[in-house]
C-alpha positions as CSV (number, residue, x, y, z in Angstrom):
1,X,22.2,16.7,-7.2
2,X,20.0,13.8,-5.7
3,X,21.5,11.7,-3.1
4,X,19.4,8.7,-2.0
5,X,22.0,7.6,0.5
6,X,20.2,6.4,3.6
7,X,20.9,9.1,6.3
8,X,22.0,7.6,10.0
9,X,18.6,7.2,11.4
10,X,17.1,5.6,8.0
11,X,20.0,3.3,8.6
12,X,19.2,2.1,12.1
13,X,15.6,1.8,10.9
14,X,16.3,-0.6,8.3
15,X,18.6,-2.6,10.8
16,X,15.8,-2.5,12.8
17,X,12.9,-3.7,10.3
18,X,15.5,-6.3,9.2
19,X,15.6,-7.9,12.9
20,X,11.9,-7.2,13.0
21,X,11.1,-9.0,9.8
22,X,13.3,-12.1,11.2
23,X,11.7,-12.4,14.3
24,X,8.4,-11.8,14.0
25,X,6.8,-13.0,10.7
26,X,9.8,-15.3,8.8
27,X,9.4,-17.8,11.5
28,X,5.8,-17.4,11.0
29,X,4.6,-17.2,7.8
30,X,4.2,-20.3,6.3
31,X,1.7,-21.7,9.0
32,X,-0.1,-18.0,8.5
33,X,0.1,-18.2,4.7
34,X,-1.5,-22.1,5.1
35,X,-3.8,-21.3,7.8
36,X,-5.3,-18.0,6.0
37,X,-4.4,-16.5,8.9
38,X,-3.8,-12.3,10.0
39,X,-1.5,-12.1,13.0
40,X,-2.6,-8.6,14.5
41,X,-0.3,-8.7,16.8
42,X,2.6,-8.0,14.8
43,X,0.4,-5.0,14.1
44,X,0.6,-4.0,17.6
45,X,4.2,-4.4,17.9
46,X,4.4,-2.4,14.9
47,X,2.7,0.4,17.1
48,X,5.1,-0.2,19.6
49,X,7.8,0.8,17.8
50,X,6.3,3.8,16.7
51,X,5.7,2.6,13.4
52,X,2.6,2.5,12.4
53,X,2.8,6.7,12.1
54,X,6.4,6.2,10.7
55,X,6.0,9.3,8.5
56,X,3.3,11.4,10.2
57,X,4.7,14.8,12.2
58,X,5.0,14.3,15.8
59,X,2.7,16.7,17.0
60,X,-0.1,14.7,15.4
61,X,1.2,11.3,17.1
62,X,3.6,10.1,14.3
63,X,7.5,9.5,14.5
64,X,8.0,12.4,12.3
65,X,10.7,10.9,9.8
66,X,10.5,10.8,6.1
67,X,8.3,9.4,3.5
68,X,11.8,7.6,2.4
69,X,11.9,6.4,6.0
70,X,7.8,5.4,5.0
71,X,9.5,3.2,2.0
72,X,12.3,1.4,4.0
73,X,9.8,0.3,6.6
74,X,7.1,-1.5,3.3
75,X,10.1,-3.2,1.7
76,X,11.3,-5.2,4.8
77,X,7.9,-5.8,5.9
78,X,7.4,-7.1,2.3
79,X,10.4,-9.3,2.4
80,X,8.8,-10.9,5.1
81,X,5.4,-10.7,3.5
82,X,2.8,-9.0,1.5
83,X,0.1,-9.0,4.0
84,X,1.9,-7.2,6.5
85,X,2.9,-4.0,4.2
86,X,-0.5,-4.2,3.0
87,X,-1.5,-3.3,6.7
88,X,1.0,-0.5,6.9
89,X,0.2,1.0,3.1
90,X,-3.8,1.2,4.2
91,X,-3.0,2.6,7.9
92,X,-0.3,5.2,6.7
93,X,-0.7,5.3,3.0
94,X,-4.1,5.4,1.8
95,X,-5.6,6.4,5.4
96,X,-3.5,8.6,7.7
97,X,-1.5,9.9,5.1
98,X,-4.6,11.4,3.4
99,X,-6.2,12.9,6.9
100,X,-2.6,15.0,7.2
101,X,-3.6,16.0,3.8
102,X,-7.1,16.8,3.8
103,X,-8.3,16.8,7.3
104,X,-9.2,19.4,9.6
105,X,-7.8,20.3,12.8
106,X,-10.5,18.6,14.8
107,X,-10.5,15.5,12.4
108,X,-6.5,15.1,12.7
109,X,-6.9,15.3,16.6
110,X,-9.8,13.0,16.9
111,X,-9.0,10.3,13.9
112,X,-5.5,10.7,13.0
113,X,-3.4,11.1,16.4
114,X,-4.5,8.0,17.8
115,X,-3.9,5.8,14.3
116,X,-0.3,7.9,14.1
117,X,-0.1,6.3,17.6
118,X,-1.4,3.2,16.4
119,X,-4.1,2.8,19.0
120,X,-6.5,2.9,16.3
121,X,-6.4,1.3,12.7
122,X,-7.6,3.0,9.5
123,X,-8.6,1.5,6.3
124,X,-9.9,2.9,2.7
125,X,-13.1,2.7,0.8
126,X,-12.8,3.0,-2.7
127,X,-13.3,0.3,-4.8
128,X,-17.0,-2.0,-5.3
129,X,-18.2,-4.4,-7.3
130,X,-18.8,-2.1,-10.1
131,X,-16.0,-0.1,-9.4
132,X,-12.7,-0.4,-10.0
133,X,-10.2,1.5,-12.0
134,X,-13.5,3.5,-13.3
135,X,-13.5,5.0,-9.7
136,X,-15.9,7.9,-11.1
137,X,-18.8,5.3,-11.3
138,X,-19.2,4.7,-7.7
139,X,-22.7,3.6,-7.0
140,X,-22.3,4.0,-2.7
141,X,-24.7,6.8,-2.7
142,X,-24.7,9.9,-0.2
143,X,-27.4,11.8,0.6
144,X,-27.5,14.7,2.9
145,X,-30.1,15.0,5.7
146,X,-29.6,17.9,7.9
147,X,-26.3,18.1,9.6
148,X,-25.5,14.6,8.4
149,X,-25.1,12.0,5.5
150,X,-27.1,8.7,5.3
151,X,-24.8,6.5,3.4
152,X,-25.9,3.2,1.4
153,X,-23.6,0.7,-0.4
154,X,-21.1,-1.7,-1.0
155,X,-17.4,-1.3,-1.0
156,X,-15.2,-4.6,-2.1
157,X,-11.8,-5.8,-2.2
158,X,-11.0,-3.5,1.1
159,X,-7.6,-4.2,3.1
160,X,-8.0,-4.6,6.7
161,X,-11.9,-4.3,6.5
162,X,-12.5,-7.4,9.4
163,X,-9.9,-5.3,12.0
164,X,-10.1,-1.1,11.2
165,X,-11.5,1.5,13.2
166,X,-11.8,3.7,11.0
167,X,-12.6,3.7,6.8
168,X,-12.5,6.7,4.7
169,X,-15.5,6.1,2.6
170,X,-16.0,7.6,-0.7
171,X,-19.8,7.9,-2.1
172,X,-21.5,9.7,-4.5
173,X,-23.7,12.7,-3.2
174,X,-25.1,13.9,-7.0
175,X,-24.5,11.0,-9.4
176,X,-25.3,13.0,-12.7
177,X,-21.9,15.1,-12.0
178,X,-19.4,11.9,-12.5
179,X,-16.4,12.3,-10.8
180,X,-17.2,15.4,-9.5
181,X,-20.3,14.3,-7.3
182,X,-17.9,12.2,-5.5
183,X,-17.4,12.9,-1.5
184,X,-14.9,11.5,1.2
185,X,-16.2,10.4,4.4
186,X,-14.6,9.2,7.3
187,X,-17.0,6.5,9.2
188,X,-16.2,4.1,12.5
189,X,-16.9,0.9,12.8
190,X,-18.8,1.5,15.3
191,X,-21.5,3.7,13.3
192,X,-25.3,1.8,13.3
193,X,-25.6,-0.2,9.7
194,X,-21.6,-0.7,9.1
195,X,-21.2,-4.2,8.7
196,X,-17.8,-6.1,7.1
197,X,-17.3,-9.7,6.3
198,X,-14.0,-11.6,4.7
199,X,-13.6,-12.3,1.3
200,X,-12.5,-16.1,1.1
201,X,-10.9,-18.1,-1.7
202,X,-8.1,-15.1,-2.8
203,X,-5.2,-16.6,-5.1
204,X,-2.3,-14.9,-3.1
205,X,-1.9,-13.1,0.1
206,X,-3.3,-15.7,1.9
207,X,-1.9,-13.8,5.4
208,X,-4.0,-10.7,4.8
209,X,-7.3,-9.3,5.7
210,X,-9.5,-8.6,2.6
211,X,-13.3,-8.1,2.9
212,X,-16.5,-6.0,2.3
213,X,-17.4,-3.1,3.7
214,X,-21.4,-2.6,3.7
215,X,-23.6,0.7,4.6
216,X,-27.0,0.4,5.0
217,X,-28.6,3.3,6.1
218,X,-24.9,4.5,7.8
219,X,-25.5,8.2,9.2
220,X,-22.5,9.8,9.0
221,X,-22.0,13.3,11.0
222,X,-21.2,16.5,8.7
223,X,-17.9,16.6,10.9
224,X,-16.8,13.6,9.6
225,X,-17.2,14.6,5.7
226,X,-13.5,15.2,4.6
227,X,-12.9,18.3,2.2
228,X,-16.1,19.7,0.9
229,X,-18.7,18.2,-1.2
230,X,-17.6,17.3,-4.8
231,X,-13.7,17.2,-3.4
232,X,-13.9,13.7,-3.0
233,X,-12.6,12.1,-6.4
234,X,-9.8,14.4,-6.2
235,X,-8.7,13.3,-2.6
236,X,-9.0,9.9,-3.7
237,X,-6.1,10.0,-6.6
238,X,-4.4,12.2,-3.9
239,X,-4.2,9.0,-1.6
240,X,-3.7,6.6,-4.3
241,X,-0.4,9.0,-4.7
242,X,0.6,8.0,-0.9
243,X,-0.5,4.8,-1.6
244,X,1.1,4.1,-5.0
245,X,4.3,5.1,-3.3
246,X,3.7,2.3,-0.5
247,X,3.0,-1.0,-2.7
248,X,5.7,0.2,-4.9
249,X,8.3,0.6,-1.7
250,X,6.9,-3.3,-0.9
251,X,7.4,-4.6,-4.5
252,X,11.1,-4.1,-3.8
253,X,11.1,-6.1,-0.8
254,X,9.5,-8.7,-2.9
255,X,11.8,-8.6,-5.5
256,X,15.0,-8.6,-3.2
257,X,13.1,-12.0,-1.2
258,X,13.2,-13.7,-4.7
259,X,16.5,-12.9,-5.4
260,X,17.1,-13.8,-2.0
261,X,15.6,-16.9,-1.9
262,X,17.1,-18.0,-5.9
263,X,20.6,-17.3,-5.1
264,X,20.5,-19.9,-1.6
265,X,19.0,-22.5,-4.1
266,X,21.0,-21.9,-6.8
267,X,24.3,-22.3,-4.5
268,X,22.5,-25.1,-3.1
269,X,21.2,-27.6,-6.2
270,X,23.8,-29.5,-8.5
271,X,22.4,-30.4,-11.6
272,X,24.8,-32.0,-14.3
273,X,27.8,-32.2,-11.3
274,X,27.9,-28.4,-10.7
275,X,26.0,-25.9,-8.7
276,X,22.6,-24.4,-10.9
277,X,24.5,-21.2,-10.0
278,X,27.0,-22.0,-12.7
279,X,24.7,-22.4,-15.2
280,X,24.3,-19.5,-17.6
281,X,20.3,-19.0,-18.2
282,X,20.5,-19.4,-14.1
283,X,22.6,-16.2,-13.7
284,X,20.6,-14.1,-16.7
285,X,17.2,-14.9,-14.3
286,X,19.2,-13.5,-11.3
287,X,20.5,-10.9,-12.9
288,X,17.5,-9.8,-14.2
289,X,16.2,-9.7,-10.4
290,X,19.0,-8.4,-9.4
291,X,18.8,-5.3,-12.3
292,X,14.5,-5.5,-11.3
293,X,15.7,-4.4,-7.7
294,X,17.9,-1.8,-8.2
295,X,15.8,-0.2,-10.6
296,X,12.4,-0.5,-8.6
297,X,14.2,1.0,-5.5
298,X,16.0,3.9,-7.4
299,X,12.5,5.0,-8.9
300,X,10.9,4.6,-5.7
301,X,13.5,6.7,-3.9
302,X,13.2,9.7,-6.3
303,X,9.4,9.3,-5.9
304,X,10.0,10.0,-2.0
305,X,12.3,12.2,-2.3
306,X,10.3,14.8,-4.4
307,X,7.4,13.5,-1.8
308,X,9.7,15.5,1.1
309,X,10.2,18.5,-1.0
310,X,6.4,18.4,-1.1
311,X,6.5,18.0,-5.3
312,X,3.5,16.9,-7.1
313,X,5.1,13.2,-7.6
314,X,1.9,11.5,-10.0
315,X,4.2,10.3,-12.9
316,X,6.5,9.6,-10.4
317,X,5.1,7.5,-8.4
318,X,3.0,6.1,-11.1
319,X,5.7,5.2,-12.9
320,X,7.4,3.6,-9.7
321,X,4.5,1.7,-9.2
322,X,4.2,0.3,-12.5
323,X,8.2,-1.1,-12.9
324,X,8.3,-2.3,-9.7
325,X,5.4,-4.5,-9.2
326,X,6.2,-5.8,-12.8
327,X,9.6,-6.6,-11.8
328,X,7.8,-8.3,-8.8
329,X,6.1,-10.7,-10.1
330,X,8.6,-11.6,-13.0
331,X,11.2,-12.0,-10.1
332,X,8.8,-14.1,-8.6
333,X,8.3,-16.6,-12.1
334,X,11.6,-16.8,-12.5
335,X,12.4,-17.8,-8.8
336,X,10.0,-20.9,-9.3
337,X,11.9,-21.4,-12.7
338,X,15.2,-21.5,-10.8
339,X,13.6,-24.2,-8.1
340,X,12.2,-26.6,-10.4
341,X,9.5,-28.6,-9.3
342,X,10.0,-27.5,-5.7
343,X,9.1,-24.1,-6.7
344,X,5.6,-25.5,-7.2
345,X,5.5,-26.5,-3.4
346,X,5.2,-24.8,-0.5
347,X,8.4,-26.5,0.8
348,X,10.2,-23.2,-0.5
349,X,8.7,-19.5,0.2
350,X,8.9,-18.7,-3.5
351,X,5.4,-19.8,-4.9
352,X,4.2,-17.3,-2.3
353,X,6.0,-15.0,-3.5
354,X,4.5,-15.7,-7.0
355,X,0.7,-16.1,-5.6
356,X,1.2,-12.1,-3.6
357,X,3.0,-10.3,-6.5
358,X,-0.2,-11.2,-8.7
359,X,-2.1,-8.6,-6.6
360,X,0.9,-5.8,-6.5
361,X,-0.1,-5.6,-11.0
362,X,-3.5,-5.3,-9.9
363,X,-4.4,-2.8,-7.0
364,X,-3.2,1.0,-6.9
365,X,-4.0,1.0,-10.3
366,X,-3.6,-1.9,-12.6
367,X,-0.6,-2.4,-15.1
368,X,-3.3,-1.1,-17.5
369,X,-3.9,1.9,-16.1
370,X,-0.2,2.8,-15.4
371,X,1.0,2.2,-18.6
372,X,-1.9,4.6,-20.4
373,X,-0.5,7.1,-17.6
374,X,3.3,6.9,-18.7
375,X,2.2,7.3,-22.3
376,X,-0.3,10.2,-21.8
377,X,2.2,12.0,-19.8
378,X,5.1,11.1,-22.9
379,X,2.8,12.4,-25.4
380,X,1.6,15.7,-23.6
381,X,-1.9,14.6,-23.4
382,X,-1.8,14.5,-19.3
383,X,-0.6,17.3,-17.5
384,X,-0.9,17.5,-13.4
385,X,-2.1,20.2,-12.2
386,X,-1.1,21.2,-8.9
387,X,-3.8,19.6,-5.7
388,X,-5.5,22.5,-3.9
389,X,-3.7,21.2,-0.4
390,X,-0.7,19.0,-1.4
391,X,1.6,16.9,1.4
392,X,3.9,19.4,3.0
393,X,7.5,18.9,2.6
394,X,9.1,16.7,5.0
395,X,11.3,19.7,7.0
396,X,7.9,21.9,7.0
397,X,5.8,19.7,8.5
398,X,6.1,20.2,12.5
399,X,6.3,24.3,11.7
């Protein structure tokens, strides 16, 4: 029988995040969201609290709790705002999350202790301009020279990419194999030829970092390749598992601000002599929030919990992922319908909300691409087969 009651210590973290959330980007976000600004240091305080390794085994720098424990922390930072889960889902989902995975022993020591620790930030490489949801048609090119790579290309639409340490980069080291010429990388910032620069004029999450990422002539040690040549298209859908499961976790949060944010108003505004609240196509948009949350954070929960039995969790998470971030940004339409023309200003938080849900339909795999997933998996045409190293379970993972 599943039980997603929150254990003790899940509940003292959300009580925590809560008061986190409250303090340090509420107050906040408004002048951020105007100013198109990324406040880091909530980052670091993050780190401080252990947090930015939430779910990573303590003998490689994490807190050691559960990927459930991974969700709880991206749906109160989402609450607050998208920008700063985005931070956490690149560090931990996409990033660290995948070196636990995939890494060596030398690589978890050297790259993933110190981001655990959150000393060091990682990011993820995937995406470029010709690139997208066709992630088999990377032109970043990898060529082997010696007992190194020299890596050339453009990466785009990359979280974090003006403040990480670290990317995992993904290039293609045979190009007439496809998918299966693909191979992971993980460069530094600091390597000769790695240059980033923002992406400016974005519709929503004006709070967050997004840029380029571009290689030109980057040579990249053979003990930083992660996995083996050809591996690297298949580690890629294996972090876009991890972090799938993150922006779905933060879609919640999203949801739960609208509803949040709708119900205050609707108490609030009289129209016609009587609270909006009283007003019937009023309650069928809150309770369609309302039925959006519950939902999203059921599906992400069993998504996690087959995550700690260390499950293959594609559909899963995939099909998390997709209801979730719908629900988002419908929350998000209707809580502007429920404001009226002060939805439409920044007066109210809820036109953010509506701006940073666009992006949660569009990244980790569009709407699109989820839905083909959910139907190819009802119709037996897609069948996982299990990943040569999966996650391990959440009690295995400091044996």
């Amino acid at each position: 029988m599943l039980d997603f009651s929150l254990s003790h210590e899940q509940t003292q973290l959300q009580s925590m995040m809560k008061k986190f959330t409250e303090t340090e980007i509420l107050p906040f976000i408004r002048t951020w969201d105007e100013d198109h600004h990324f406040e880091m240091p909530v980052v670091h305080k993050l780190a401080k609290l252990g947090l930015m390794g939430v779910c990573i085994p303590e003998k490689y720098g994490g807190a050691g709790m559960d990927y459930n424990s991974l969700a709880i922390v991206c749906e109160e930072l989402e609450f607050g705002d998208t920008a700063y889960r985005t931070a956490v889902s690149v560090h931990i989902g996409l990033n660290s999350m995948t070196l636990l995975q995939w890494g060596s022993e030398e690589q978890k020591q050297k790259y993933l202790f110190p981001q655990a620790q959150g000393k060091k930030l990682g990011a993820f490489g995937l995406t470029e301009p010709d690139a997208g949801s066709d992630a088999g048609s990377l032109r970043t090119r990898a060529v082997r020279d010696g007992d190194s790579y020299i890596l050339n290309g453009t990466k785009l639409w990359i979280s974090m990419a003006s403040f990480a340490d670290h990317f995992l980069i993904f290039a293609n080291v045979d190009p007439t194999k496809g998918h299966r010429g693909i191979t992971a990388f993980i460069v530094e910032r600091t390597f000769p030829g790695v240059t980033t620069r923002p992406i400016r004029g974005k519709l929503g999450i004006h709070g967050g970092d997004t840029g380029e990422i571009i290689l030109e002539d980057v040579r990249v040690p053979l003990a930083n390749r992660l996995g083996e040549d050809g591996e690297g298209f298949k580690i890629a859908m294996s972090a876009l598992d991890n972090g799938r499961f993150t922006v779905a976790a933060g879609a919640t949060g999203l949801i739960r601000a609208s509803l949040f944010a709708s119900v205050r108003y609707a108490h609030e505004r009289k129209t016609f002599g009587v609270p909006i609240a009283q007003h019937q196509l009023v309650k069928q948009m809150i309770a369609k929030m309302e039925a959006g949350y519950q939902t999203s954070q059921l599906l992400v929960y069993r998504a996690g919990y087959l995550k700690n039995k260390g499950v293959r969790n594609t559909r899963e998470t995939s099909l998390a992922k997709w209801i979730a971030c719908d629900a988002a940004f419908a929350s998000a339409n209707d809580a502007i319908e429920i404001h009226g023309a002060s939805g439409y200003s920044n007066e109210y938080p809820v036109e953010r909300f509506l701006r940073n849900a666009k992006a949660l339909v569009i990244y980790e795999g569009t709407r699109e691409i989820h839905t083909l997933m959910q139907a190819d998996y009802a119709l037996a045409f897609r069948e996982d087969q299990p990943l040569n190293r999966m996650l391990p379970a959440w009690h295995e993972r400091d044996e």
